[in-house]
BALOBA-1460 file (C-alpha; in Angstrom, 3 decimals):
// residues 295
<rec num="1" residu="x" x="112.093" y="99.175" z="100.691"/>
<rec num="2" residu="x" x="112.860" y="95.700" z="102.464"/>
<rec num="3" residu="x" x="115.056" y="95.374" z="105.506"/>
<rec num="4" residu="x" x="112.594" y="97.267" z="107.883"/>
<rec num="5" residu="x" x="109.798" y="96.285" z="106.563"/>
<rec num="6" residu="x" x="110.011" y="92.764" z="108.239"/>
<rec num="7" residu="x" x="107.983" y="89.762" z="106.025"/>
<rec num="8" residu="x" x="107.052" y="89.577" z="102.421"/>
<rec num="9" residu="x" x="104.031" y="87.887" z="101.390"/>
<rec num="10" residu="x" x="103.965" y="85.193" z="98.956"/>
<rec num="11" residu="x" x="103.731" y="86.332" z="95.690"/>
<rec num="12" residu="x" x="103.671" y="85.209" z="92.041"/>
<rec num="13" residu="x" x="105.474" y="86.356" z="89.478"/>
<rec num="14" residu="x" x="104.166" y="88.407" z="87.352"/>
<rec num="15" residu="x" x="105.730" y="88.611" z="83.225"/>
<rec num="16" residu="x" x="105.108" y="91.406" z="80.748"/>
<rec num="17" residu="x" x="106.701" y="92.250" z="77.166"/>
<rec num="18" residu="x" x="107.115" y="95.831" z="77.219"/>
<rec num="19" residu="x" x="107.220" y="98.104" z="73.752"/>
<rec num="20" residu="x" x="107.525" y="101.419" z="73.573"/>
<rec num="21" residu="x" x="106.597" y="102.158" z="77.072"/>
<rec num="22" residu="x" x="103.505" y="100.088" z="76.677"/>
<rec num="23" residu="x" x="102.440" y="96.667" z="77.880"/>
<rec num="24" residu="x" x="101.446" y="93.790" z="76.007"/>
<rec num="25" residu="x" x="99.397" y="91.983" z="77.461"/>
<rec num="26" residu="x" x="99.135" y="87.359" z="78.125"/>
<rec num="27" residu="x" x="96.942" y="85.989" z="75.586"/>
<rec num="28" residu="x" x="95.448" y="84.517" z="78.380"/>
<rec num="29" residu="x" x="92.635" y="86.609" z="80.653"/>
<rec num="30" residu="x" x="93.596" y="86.762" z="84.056"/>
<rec num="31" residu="x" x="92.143" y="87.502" z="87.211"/>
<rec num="32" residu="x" x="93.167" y="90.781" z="88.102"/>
<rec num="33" residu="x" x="94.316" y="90.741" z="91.450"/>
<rec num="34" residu="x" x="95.113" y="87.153" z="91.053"/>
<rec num="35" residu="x" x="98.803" y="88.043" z="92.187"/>
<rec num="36" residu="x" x="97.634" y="89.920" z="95.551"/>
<rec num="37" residu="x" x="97.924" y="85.858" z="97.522"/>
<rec num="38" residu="x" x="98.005" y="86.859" z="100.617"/>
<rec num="39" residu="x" x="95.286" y="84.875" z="103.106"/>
<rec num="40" residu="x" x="95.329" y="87.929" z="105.612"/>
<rec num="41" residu="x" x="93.420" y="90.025" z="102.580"/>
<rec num="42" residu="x" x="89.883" y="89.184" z="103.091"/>
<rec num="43" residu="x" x="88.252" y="88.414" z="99.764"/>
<rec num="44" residu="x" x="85.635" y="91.788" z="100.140"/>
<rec num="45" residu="x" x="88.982" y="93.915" z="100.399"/>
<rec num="46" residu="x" x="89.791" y="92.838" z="97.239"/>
<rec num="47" residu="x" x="86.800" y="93.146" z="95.818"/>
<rec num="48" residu="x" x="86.685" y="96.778" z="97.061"/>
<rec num="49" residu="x" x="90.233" y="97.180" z="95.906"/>
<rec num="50" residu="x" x="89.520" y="96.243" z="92.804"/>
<rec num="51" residu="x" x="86.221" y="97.402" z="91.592"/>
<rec num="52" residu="x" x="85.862" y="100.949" z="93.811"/>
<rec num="53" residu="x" x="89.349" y="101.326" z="94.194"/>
<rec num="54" residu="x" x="90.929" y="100.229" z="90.546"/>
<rec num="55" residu="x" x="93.918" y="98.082" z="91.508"/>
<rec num="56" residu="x" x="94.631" y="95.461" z="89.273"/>
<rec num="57" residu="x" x="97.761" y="93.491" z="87.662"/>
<rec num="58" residu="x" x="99.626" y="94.835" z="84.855"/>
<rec num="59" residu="x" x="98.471" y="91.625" z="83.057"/>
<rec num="60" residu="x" x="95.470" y="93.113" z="83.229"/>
<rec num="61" residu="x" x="95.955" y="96.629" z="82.117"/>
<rec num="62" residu="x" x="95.352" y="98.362" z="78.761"/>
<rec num="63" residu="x" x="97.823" y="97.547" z="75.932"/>
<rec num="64" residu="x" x="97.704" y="101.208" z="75.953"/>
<rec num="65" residu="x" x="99.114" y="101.715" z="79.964"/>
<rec num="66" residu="x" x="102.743" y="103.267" z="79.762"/>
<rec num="67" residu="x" x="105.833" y="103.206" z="82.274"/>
<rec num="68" residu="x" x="106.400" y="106.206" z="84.320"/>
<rec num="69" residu="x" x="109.583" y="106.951" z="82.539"/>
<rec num="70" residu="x" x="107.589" y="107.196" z="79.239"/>
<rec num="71" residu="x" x="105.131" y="109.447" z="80.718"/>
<rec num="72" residu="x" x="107.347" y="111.522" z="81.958"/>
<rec num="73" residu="x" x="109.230" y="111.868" z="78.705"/>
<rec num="74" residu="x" x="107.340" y="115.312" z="77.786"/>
<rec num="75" residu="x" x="107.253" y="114.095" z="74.322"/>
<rec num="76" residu="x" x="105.365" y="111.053" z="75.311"/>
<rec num="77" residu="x" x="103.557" y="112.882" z="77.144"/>
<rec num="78" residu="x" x="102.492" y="115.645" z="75.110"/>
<rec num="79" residu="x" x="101.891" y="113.258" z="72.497"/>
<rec num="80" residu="x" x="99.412" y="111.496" z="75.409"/>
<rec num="81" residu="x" x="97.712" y="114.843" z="75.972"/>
<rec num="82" residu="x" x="96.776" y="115.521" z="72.760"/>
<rec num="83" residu="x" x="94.942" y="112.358" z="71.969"/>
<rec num="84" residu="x" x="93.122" y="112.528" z="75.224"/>
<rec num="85" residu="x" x="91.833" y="116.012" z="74.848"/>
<rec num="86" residu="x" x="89.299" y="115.274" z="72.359"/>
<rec num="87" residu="x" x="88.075" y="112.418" z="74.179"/>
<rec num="88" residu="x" x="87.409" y="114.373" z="77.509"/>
<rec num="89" residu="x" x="85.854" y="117.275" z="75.818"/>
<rec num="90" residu="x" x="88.563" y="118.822" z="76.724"/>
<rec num="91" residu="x" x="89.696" y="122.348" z="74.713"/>
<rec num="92" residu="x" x="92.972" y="122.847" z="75.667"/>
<rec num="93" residu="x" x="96.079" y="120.590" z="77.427"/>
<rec num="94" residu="x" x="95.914" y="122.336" z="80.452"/>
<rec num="95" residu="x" x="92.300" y="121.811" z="80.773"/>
<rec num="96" residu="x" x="93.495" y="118.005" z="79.641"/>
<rec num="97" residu="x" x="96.037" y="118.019" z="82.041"/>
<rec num="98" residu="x" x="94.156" y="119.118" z="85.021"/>
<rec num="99" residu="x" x="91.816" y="116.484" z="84.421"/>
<rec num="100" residu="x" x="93.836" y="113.803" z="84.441"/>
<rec num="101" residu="x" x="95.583" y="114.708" z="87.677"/>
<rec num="102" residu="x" x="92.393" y="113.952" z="89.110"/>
<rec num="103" residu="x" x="92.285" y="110.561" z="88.021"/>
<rec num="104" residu="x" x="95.845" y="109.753" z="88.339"/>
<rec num="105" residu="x" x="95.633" y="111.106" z="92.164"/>
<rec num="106" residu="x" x="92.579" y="108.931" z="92.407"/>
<rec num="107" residu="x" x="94.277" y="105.639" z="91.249"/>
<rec num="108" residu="x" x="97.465" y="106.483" z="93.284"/>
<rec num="109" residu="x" x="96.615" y="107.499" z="96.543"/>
<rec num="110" residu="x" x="93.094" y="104.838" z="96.840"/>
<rec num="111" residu="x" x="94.219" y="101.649" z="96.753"/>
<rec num="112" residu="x" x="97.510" y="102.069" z="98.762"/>
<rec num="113" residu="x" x="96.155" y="103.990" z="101.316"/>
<rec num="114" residu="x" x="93.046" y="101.656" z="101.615"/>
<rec num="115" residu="x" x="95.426" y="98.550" z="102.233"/>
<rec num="116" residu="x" x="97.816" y="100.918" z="104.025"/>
<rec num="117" residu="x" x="94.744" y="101.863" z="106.630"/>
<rec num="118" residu="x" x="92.672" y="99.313" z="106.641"/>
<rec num="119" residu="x" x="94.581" y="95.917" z="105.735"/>
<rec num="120" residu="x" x="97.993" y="96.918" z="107.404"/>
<rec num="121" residu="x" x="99.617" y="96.396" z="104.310"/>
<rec num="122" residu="x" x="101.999" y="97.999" z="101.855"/>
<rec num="123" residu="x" x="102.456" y="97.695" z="98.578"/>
<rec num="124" residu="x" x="105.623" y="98.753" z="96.003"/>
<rec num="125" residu="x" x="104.779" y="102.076" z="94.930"/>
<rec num="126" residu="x" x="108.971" y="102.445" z="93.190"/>
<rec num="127" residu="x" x="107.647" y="103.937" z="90.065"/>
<rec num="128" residu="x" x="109.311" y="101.056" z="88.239"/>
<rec num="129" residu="x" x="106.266" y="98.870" z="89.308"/>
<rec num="130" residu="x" x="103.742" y="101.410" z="88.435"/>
<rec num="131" residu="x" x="101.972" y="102.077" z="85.182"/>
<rec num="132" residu="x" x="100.315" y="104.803" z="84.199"/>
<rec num="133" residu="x" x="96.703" y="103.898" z="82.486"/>
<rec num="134" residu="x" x="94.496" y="106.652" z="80.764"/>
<rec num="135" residu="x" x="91.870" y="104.942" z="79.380"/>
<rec num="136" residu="x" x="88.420" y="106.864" z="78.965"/>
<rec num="137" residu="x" x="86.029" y="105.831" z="76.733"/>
<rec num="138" residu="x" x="84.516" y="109.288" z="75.671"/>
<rec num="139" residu="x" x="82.039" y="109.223" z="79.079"/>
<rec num="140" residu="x" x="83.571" y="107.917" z="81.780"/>
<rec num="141" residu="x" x="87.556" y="106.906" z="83.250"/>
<rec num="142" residu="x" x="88.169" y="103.426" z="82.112"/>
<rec num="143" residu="x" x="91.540" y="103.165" z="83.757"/>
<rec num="144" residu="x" x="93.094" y="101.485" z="86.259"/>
<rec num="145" residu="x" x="95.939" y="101.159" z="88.495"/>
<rec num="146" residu="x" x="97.830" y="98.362" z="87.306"/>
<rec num="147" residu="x" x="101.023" y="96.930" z="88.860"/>
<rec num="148" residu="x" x="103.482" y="94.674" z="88.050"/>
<rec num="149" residu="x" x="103.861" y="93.162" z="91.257"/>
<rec num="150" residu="x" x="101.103" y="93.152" z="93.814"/>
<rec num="151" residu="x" x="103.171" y="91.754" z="96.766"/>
<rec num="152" residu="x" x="101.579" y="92.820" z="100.125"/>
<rec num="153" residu="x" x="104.545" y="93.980" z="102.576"/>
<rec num="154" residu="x" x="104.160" y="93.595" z="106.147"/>
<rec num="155" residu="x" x="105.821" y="94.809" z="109.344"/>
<rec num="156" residu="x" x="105.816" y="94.565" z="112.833"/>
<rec num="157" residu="x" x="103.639" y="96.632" z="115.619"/>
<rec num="158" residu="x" x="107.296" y="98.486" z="116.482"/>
<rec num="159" residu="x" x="108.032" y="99.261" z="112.859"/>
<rec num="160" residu="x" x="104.808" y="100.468" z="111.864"/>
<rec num="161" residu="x" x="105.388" y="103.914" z="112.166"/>
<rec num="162" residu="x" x="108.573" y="103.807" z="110.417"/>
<rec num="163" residu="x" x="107.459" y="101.491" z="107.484"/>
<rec num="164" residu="x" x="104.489" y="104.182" z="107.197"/>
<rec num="165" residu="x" x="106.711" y="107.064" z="106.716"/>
<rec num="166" residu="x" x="109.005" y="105.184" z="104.022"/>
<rec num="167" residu="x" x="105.521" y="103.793" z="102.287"/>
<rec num="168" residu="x" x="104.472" y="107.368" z="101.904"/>
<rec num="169" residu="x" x="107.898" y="108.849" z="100.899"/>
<rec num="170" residu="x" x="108.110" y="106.997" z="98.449"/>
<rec num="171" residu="x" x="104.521" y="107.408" z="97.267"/>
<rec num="172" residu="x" x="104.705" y="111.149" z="97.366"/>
<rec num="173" residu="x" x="107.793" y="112.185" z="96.632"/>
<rec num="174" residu="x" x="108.992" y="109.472" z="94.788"/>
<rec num="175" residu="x" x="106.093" y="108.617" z="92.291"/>
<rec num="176" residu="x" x="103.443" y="111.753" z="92.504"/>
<rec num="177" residu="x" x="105.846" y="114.478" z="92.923"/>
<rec num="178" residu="x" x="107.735" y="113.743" z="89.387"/>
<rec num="179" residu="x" x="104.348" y="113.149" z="87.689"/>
<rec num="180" residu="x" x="103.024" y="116.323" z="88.884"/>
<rec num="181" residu="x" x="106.320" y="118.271" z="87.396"/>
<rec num="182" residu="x" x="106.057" y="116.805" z="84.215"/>
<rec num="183" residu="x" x="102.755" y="117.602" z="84.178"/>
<rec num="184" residu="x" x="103.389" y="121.204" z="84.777"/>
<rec num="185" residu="x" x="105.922" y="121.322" z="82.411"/>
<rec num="186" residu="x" x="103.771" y="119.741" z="79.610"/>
<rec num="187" residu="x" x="100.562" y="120.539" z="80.244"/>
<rec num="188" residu="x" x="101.085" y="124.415" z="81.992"/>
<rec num="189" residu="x" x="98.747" y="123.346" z="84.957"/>
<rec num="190" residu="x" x="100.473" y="124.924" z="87.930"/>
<rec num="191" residu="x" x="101.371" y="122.987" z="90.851"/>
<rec num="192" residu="x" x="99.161" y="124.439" z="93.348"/>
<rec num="193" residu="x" x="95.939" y="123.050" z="90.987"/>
<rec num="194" residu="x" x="97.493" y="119.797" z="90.816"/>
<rec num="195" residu="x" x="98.173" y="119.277" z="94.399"/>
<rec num="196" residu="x" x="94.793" y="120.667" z="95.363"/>
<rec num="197" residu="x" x="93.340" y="117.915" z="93.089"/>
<rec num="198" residu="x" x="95.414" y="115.237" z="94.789"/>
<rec num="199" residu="x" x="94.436" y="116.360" z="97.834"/>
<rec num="200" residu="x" x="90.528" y="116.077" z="97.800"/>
<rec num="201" residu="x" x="90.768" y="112.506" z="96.670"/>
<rec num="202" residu="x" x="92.795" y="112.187" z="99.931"/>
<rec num="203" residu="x" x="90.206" y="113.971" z="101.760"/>
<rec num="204" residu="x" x="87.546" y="111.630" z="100.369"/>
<rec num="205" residu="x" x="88.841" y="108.945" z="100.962"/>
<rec num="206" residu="x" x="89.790" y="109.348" z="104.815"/>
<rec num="207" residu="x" x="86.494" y="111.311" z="105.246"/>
<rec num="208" residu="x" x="83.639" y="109.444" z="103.242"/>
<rec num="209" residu="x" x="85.025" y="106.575" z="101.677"/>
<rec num="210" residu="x" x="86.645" y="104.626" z="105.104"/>
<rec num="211" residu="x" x="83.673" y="106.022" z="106.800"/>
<rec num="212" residu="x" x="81.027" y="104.371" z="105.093"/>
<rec num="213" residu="x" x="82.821" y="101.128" z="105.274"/>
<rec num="214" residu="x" x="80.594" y="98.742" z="107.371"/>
<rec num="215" residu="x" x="81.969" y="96.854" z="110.272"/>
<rec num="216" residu="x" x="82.555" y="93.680" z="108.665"/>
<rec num="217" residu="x" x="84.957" y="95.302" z="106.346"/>
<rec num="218" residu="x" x="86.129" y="97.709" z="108.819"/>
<rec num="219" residu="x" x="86.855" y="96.628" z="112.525"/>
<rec num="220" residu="x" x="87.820" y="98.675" z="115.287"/>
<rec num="221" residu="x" x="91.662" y="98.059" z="115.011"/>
<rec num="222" residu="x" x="91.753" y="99.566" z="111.417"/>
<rec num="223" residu="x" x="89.338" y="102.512" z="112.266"/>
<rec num="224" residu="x" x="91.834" y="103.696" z="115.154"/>
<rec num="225" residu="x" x="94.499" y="103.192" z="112.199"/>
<rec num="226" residu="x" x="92.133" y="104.728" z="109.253"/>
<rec num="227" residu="x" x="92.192" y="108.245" z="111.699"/>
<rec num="228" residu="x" x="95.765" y="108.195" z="112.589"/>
<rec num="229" residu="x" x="97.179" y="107.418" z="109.536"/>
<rec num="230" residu="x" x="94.882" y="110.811" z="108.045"/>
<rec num="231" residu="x" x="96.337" y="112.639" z="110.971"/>
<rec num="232" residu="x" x="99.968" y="111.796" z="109.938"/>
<rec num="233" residu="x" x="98.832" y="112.800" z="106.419"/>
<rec num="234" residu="x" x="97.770" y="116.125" z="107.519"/>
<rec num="235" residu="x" x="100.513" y="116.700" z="109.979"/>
<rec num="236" residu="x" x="103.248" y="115.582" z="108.025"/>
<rec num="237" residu="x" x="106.333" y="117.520" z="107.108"/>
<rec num="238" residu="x" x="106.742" y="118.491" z="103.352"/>
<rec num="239" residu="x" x="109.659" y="116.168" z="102.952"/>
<rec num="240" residu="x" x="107.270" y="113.112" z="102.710"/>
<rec num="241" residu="x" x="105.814" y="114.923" z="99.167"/>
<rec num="242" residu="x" x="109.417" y="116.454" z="97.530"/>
<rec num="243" residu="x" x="108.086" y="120.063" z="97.753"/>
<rec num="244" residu="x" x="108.318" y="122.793" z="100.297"/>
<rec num="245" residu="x" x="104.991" y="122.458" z="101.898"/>
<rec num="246" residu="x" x="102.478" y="119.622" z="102.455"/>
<rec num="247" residu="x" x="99.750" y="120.237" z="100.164"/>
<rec num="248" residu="x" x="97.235" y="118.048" z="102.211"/>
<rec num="249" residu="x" x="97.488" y="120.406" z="105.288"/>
<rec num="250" residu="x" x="97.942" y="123.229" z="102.896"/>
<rec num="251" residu="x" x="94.148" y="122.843" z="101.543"/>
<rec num="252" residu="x" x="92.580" y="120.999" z="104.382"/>
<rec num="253" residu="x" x="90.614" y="124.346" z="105.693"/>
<rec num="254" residu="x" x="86.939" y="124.429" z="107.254"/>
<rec num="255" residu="x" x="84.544" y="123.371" z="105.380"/>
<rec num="256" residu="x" x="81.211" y="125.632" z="104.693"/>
<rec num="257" residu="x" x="77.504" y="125.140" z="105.384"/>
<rec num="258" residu="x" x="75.194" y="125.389" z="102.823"/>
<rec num="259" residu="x" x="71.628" y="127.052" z="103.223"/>
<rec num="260" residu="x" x="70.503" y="123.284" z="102.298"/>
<rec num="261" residu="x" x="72.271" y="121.599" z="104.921"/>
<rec num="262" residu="x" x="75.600" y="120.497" z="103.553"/>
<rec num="263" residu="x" x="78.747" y="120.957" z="104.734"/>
<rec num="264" residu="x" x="81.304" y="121.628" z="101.816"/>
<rec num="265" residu="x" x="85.465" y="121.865" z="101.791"/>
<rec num="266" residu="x" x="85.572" y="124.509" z="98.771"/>
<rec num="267" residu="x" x="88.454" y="124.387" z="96.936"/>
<rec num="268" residu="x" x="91.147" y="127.394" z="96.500"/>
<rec num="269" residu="x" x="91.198" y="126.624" z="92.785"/>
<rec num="270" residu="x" x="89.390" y="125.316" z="90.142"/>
<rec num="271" residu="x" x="90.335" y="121.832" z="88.397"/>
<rec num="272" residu="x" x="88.769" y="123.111" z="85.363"/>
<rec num="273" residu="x" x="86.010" y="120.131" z="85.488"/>
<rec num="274" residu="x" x="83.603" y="123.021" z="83.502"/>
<rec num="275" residu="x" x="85.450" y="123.491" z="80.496"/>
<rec num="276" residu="x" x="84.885" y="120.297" z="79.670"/>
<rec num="277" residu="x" x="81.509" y="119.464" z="80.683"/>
<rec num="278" residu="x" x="78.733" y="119.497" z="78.089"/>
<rec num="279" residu="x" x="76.124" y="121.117" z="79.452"/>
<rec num="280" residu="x" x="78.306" y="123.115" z="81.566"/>
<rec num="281" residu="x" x="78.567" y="121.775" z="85.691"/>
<rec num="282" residu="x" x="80.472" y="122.114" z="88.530"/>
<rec num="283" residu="x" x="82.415" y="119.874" z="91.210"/>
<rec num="284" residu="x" x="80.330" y="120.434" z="93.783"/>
<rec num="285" residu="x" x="83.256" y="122.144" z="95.706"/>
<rec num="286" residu="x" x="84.437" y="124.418" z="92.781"/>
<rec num="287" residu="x" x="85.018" y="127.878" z="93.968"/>
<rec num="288" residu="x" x="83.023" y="129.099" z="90.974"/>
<rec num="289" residu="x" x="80.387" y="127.833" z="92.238"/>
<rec num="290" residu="x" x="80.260" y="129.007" z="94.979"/>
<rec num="291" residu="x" x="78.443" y="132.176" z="93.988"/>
<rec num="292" residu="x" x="76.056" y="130.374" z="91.657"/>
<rec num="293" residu="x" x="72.406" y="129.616" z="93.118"/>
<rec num="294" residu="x" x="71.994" y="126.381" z="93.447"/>
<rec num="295" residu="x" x="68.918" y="125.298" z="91.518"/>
């Protein structure tokens, strides 16, 4: 993930004592994107990378945040499943599972496609410098996607294209793709489910998220680069994600009209949101409820 990708930005190091697949954490608090020194960053993309987006050092993280190679132990993870059940609401590990694909695909595909789009940057998605954080505090996702390192990579106008494709590799079907099996494999959610919820955080991000970026975070260059890079996404051939198809194109159909106006994507499958949702709701593009009056 170097020789092509021309400069690295300055970076410091950042130290961790790992047990048992966990982190412990610095006595000391620390800022936490205070590794992500690179001048080119403007300071609101890393406050938007930060607090909408969830980046942050592994100094940071939960004591609690495990390696990818413990959560993918199906032990661990099984182990992980059943203490997070109770907390969601949840009443049963695939329900538990599902549900936590969501969030993961939300913490993995934000941040490095938001600095991938709109900063030009790249960061090192090898799952080695991942963690994998699952806080929730009983009402809401507490977690975070915390890193080890946060150095930006770079490359040249001829190179971007190429750098793009090895970025995303290596996101997909390096990091996501091995979660998602062990997933399967632990928690019985089948792959289609996953990938669909993966894909609508992808969806909302390109589609709402970028969008409603103002023009002082946003300029023209990174707009052009914002719909390109989704069109790659969507065009892409399955070998970017490790799986015979690409599941962004795969779920990216029309979206519907509602009698009140709004213009929804429903999904082909149901993440399972309901089951643990006290009173009972619905995403708003669950194919359940699609047949429900709207109240």
């Amino acid at each position: 993930m170097s020789g092509d990708r021309g400069s690295v930005l300055p970076y410091a190091a950042m130290h961790s004592i790992r047990q048992g697949g966990g982190v412990m954490m610095p006595a000391a608090a620390r800022d936490p994107l205070g590794h992500l020194e690179c001048a080119s960053v403007a300071a609101e993309h890393r406050h938007y990378l930060h607090g909408a987006l969830c980046l942050e050092s592994a100094d940071a993280a939960g004591a609690s945040a495990l390696s990818v190679a413990a959560f993918s132990d199906p032990l661990r993870c099984n182990e992980l499943l059943a203490r997070l059940g109770p907390t969601l609401g949840s009443p049963d590990r695939r329900t538990t599972a599902s549900l936590l694909s969501k969030r993961l695909g939300f913490l993995f595909t934000g941040a490095p496609l938001y600095l991938l789009s709109v900063c030009d940057r790249g960061l090192d998605l090898a799952p080695a410098n991942c963690l994998v954080d699952v806080r929730h505090d009983g009402q809401a996702w507490r977690s975070t996607l915390p890193l080890r390192s946060l150095r930006l990579q770079t490359w040249s106008p001829a190179a971007r294209e190429r750098s793009r494709h090895q970025l995303l590799t290596q996101l997909f079907a390096g990091l996501i793709t091995p979660l998602w099996q062990t997933l399967r494999e632990v928690g019985g959610v089948p792959p289609r489910m996953l990938w669909e919820n993966l894909a609508v955080r992808v969806y909302s991000l390109y589609e709402r998220r970028l969008v409603e970026l103002d023009g002082t975070q946003v300029d023209a260059a990174a707009r052009q680069r914002c719909e390109a890079d989704y069109r790659f996404l969507l065009d892409a051939d399955p070998e970017l994600f490790g799986i015979d198809v690409n599941p962004l194109a795969r779920f990216h159909h029309a979206k519907t009209r509602r009698a009140d106006g709004v213009e929804v994507r429903y999904r082909r499958s149901c993440c399972l949101y309901y089951r643990a949702a006290c009173p009972v709701a619905y995403c708003q593009s669950c194919p359940l409820s699609r047949a429900r009056p709207r109240s």
